[in-house]
C-alpha positions, 0 to 999 in steps of 0.5 A: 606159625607161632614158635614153640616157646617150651625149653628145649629140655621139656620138648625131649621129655615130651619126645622121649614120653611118647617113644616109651609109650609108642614102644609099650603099645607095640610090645603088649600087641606082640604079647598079645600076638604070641599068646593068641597063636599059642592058644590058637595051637593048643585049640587046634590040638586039643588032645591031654597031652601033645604029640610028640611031633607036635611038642617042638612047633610048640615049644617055639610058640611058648618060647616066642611068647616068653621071649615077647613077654620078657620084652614088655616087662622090661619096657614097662619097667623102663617107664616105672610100671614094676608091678608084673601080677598085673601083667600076667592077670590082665594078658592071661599068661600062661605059668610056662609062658612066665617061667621061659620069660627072659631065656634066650632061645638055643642056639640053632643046630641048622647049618653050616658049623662053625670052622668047617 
């Protein structure tokens, strides 16, 4: 075996390079993901407007896509890639989906609370 003869710096960039893309892969088929069970929900209840019963499973779904979405844009950023139209155009992402893009879900109301 012949030894690596790059500066150690440029093979932790080489390292570095390749976590950022590996992390943007997974983030984009997360996104991905999250919108095909939206739609796939919105297909199988394709009434004009949903039921009340229905409206929470779908909030989450909206939420979880949000949130999904959120973390792609952040991670696109961190590697220099500024332009969302692009995202938002090329995944098809709904308007509610952008506009919950970045809030943190609400606290659950399940379970014990707190000092009782």
């Amino acid at each position: 075996m012949s030894p690596d003869l790059r500066p150690p710096v440029d093979i932790l960039h080489y390292e570095i390079v390749q976590e950022q893309a590996s992390a943007l892969g997974r983030m984009g088929r997360t996104l991905e993901q999250t919108l095909a069970q939206l739609r796939a929900f919105d297909a199988a209840h394709a009434l004009p407007e949903t039921p009340a019963a229905m409206q929470p499973a779908r909030r989450k779904l909206v939420t979880a896509a949000g949130q999904a979405l959120w973390m792609f844009v952040v991670q696109r950023e961190a590697t220099g890639l500024r332009d969302t139209r692009h995202i938002m155009r090329t995944y098809n992402v709904p308007a509610e989906v952008q506009l919950c893009m970045g809030l943190a879900p609400a606290p659950s109301t399940d379970g014990a609370k707190l000092g009782s």
